[in-house]
C-alpha positions as CSV (number, residue, x, y, z in Angstrom):
1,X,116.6,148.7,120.1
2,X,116.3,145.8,116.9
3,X,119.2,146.0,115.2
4,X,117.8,145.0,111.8
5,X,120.9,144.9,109.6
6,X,122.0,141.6,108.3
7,X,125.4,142.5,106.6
8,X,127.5,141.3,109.2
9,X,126.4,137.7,108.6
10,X,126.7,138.2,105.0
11,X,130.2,139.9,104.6
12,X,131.5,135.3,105.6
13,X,129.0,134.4,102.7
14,X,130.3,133.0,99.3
15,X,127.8,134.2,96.6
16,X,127.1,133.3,93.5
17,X,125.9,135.6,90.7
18,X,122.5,137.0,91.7
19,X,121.1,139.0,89.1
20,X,119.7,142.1,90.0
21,X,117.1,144.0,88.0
22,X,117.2,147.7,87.9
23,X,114.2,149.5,88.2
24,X,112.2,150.8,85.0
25,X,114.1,150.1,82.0
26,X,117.1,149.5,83.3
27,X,118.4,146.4,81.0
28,X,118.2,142.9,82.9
29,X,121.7,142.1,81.7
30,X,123.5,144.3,84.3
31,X,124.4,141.8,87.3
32,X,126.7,141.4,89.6
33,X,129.8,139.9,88.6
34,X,131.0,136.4,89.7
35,X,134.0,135.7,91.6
36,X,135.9,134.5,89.2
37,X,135.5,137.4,87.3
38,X,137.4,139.6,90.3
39,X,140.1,142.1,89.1
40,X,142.4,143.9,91.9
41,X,143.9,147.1,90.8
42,X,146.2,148.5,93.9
43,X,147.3,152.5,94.7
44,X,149.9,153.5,96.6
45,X,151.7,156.5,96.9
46,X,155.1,155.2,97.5
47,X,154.9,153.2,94.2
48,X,154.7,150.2,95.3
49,X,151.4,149.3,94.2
50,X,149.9,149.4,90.2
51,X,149.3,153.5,90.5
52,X,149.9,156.4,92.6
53,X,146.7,157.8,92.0
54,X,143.5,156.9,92.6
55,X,142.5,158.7,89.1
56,X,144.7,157.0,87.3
57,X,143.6,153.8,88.5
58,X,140.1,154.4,87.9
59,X,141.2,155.3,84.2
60,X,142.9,151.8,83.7
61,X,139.7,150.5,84.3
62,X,138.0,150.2,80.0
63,X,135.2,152.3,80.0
64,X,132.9,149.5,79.0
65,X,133.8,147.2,82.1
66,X,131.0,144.7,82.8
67,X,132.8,142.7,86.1
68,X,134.0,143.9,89.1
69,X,137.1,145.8,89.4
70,X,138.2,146.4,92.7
71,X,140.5,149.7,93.6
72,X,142.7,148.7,96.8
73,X,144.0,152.2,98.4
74,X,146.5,152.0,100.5
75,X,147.0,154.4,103.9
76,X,148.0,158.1,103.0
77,X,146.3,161.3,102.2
78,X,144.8,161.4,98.6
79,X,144.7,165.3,97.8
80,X,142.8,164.3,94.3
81,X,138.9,165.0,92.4
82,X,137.9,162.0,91.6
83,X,135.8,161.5,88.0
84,X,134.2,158.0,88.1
85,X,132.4,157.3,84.5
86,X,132.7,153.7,84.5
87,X,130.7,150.7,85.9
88,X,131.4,148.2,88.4
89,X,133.9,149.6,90.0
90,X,134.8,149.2,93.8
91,X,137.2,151.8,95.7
92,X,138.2,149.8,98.7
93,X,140.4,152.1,101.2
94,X,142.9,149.7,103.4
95,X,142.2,152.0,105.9
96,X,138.6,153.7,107.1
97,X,140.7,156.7,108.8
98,X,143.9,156.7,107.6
99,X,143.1,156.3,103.8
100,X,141.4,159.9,103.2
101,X,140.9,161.5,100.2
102,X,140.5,165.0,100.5
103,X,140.0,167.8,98.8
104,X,138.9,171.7,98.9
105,X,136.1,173.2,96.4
106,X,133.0,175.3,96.8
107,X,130.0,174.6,94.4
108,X,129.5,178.5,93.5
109,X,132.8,178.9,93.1
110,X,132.7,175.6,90.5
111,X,129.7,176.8,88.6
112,X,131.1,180.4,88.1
113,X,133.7,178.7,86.3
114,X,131.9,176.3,84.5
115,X,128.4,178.2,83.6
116,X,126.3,176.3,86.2
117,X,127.4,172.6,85.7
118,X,127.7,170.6,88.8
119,X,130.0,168.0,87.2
120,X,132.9,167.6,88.9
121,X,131.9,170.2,92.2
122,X,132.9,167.5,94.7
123,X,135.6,165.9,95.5
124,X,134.3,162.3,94.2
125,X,132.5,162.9,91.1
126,X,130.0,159.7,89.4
127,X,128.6,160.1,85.6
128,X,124.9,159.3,85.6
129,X,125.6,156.5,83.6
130,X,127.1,154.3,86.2
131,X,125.7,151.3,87.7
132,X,127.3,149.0,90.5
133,X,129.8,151.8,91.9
134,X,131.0,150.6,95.7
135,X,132.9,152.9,97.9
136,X,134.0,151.1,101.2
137,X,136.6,151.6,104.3
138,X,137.7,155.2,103.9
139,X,137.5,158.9,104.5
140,X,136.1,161.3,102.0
141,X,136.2,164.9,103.1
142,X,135.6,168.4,101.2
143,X,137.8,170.4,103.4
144,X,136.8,173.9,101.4
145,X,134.7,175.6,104.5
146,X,137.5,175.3,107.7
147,X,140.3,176.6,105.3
148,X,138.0,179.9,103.9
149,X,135.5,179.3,106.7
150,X,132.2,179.0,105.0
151,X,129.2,176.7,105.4
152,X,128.0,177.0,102.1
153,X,127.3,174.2,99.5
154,X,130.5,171.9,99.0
155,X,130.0,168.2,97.8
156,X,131.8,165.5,99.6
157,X,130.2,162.9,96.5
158,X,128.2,164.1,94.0
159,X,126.5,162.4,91.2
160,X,123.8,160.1,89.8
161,X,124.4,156.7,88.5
162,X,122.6,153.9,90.1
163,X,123.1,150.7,92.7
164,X,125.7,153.1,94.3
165,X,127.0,151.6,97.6
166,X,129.1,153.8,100.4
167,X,130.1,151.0,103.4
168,X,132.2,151.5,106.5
169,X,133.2,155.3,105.2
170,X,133.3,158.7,107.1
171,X,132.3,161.1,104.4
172,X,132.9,164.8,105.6
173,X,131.9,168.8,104.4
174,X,132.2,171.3,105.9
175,X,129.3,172.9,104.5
176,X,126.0,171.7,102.8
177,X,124.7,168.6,100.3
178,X,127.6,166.7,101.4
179,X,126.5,163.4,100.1
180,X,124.3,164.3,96.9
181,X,123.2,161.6,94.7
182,X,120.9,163.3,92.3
183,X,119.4,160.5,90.0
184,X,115.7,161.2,90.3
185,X,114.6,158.7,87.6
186,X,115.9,154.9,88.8
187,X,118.8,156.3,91.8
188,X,119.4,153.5,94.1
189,X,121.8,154.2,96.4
190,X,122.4,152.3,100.0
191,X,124.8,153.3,102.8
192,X,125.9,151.1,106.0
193,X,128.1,151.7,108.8
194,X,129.0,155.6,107.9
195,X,129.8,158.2,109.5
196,X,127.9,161.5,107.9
197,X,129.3,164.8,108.9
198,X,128.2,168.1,107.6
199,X,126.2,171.5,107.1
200,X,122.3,171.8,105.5
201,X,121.1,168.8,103.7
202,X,124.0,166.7,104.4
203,X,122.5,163.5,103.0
204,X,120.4,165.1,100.5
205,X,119.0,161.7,98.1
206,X,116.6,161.9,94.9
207,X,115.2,158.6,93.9
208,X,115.6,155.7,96.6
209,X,117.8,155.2,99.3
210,X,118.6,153.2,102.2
211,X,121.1,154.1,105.0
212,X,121.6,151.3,108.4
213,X,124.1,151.6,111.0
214,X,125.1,155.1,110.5
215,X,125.9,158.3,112.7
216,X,124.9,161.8,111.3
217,X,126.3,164.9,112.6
218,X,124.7,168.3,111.7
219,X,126.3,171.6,111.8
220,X,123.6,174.2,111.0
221,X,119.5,174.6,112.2
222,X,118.0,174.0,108.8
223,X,118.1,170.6,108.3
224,X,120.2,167.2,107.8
225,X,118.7,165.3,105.6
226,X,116.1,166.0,102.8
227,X,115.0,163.7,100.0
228,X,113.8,164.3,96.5
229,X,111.1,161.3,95.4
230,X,109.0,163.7,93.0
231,X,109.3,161.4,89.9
232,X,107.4,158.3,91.3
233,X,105.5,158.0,94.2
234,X,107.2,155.0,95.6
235,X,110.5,156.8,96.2
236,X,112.1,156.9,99.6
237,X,114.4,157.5,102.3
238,X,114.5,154.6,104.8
239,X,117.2,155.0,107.6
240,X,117.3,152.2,110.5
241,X,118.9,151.6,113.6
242,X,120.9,154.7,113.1
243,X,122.0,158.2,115.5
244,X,121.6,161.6,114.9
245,X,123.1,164.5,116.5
246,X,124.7,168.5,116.2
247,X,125.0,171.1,117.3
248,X,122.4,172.4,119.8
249,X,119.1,172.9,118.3
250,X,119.6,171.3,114.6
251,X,116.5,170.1,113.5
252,X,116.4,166.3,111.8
253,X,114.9,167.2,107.7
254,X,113.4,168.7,105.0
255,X,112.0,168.0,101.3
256,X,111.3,171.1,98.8
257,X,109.3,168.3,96.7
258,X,107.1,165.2,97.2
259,X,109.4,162.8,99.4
260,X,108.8,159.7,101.8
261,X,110.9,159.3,104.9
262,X,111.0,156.1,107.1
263,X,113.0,156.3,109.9
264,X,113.2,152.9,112.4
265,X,114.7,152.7,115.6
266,X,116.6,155.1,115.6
267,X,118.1,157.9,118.4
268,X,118.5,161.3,118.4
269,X,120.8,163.7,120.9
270,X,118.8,166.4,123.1
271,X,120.5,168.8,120.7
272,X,117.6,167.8,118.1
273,X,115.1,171.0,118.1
274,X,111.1,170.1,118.2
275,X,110.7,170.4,114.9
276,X,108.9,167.4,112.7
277,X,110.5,167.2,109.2
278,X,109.0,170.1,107.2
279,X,108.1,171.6,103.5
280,X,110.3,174.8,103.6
281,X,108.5,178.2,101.8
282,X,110.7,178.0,99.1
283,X,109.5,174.7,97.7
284,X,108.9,175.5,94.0
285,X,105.0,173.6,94.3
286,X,102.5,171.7,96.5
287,X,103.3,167.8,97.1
288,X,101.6,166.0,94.9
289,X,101.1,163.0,97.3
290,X,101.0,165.1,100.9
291,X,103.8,165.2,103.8
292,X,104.4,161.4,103.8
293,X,107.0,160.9,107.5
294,X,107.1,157.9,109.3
295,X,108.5,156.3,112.3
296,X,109.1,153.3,114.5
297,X,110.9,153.2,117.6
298,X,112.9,155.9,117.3
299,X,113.7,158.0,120.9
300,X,115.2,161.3,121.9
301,X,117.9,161.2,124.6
302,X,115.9,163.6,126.5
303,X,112.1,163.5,126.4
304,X,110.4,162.0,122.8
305,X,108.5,164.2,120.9
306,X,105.3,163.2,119.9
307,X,105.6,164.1,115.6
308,X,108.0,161.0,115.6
309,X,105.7,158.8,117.6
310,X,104.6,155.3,115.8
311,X,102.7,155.7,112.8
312,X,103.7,152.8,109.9
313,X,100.3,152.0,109.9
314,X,99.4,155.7,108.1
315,X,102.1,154.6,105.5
316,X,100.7,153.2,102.1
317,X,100.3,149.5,102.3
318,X,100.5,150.0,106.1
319,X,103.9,148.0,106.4
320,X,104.9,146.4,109.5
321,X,108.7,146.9,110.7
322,X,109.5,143.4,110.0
323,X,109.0,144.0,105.9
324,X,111.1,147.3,105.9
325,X,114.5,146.3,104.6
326,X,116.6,147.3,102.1
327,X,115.1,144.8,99.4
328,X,111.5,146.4,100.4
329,X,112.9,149.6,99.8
330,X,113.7,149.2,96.3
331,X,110.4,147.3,95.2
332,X,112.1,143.9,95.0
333,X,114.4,145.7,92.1
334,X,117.5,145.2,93.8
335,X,118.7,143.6,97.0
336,X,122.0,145.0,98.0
337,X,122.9,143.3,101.1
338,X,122.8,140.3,98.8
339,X,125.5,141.7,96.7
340,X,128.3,142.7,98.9
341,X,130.2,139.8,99.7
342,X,130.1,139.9,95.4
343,X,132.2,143.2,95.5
344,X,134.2,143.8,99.0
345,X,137.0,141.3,99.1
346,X,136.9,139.0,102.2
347,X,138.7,141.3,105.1
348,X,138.5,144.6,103.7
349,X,135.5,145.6,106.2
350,X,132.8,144.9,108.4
351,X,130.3,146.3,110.5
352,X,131.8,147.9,113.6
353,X,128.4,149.5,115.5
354,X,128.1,152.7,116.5
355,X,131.8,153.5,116.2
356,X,132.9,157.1,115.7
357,X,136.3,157.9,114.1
358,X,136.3,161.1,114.5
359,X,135.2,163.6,116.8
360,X,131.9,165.2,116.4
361,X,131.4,168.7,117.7
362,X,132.3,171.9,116.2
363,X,134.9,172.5,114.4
């Protein structure tokens, strides 16, 4: 298998500002701040850091922020809802398993209370107005389903916003949608070395995303993943060089609306059903653009099946593996893996392939 992922290189890189322009009409004036513009804000819960909370940290931060701010959380269990409504922010945990935050809700239970509004259903919560959030070396876990045993909907993160990076994290539910980044005009969102653990639709993006080095795990036999790239045609869902399994016969995705899936060298367990990524009978209308699935050296454990055989050259443009990276992925509009030695301190984390923290099976 290629590994294809260049971040371990560029985690020892000094960088200077690269602007980044955001899709649309994003303004040309949000970049990446310099290094000399770094601020360090530290939580710990025995008080012997800045905070206690990760809230109140996060609320120290002035709402108009336009340079990086970076959130070091020390080890311990953070029983908090996190509300994130400013800008260039980065949560860094000192600890990928041993700083968790955790936290139990259900979404029906959220919206009964709150007439239908999602905001502030999961545990970490982002406004749609942010821009350049990072989330890096930690745990994130909506623990609602093994304490009142349901499966149903229960956000690990939920939100929009846009250039949203998740690095290095286990992010856990223990029921549906558990990562759920929902800006379907200009979301951007990439993921790297994360562990994704959860029930249907686990990694459920609108707009673009792209995900390397990751395990999934799926607990139900509707889908993991599903994507939402009805508001412009070049929307996607790349994942690369990444492994899927769960619990015997889960099946790998879904999309109720117009979506694009690439998926590159990746593997899947024997668990994985014979079931090619599908348009399920409730989709509310036709795809606009057709069932758009493609693959690239991806294998079963078992014997392949042939729906996730080769076929980049069927994709528009016909792109060869070589040009799909994360850059490609968001039209040139932002390069990510150019901007994270801008916002993870030196140390905090790097790629560690195919490690699992924690044990995947049922629970």
């Amino acid at each position: 298998m290629r590994t294809h992922n260049r971040i371990a290189a560029l985690l020892f890189l000094y960088a200077s500002g690269t602007a980044v322009i955001a899709l649309g009409a994003m303004a040309a004036c949000l970049q990446p701040a310099a290094a000399s513009e770094y601020t360090k804000i530290v939580v710990a819960q025995d008080g012997s850091g800045d905070f206690t909370t990760i809230q109140e940290a996060i609320n120290s931060v002035p709402h108009h922020n336009a340079h990086t701010v970076t959130i070091i959380i020390k080890k311990g269990v953070y029983h908090e809802k996190l509300y994130i409504t400013t800008s260039f922010i980065t949560l860094a945990g000192e600890d990928r398993d041993s700083t968790r935050i955790v936290y139990a809700e259900l979404r029906k239970n959220w919206n009964e209370r709150r007439f239908g509004n999602d905001w502030g259903a999961g545990v970490v919560n982002i406004d749609s107005a942010v821009t350049d959030l990072t989330i890096v070396n930690m745990t994130i876990h909506n623990n609602y389903g093994s304490l009142h045993q349901t499966e149903e909907h229960q956000f690990a993160i939920r939100g929009g916003g846009t250039r949203v990076m998740i690095l290095g994290c286990n992010v856990i539910a223990d029921g549906g949608d558990t990562v759920s980044l929902w800006n379907r005009q200009n979301g951007m969102y990439y993921h790297a070395d994360c562990c994704f653990e959860g029930g249907v639709d686990f990694v459920c993006p609108r707009g673009w995303c792209y995900i390397t080095d990751s395990r999934f795990y799926g607990h139900n036999r509707s889908a993991s993943i599903w994507h939402d790239g009805s508001t412009n045609k070049d929307q996607k869902f790349v994942i690369r060089n990444s492994r899927f399994d769960g619990v015997p016969g889960f099946p790998l995705g879904r999309n109720h609306r117009d979506g694009q899936f690439y998926l590159l060298d990746c593997t899947f367990s024997a668990n994985m059903a014979d079931k090619p990524i599908y348009r399920p009978a409730s989709s509310p209308s036709p795809y606009l653009w057709g069932p758009r699935y493609y693959y690239f050296d991806c294998h079963r454990d078992s014997a392949d099946f042939a729906w996730f055989r080769d076929n980049l050259t069927e994709a528009e443009g016909s792109p060869s593996e070589s040009m799909i990276d994360a850059k490609w992925t968001f039209a040139g509009a932002w390069d990510p893996e150019a901007a994270i030695p801008l916002v993870v301190p030196s140390g905090i984390w790097q790629v560690k392939k195919h490690r699992m923290p924690f044990p995947l099976g049922p629970k």
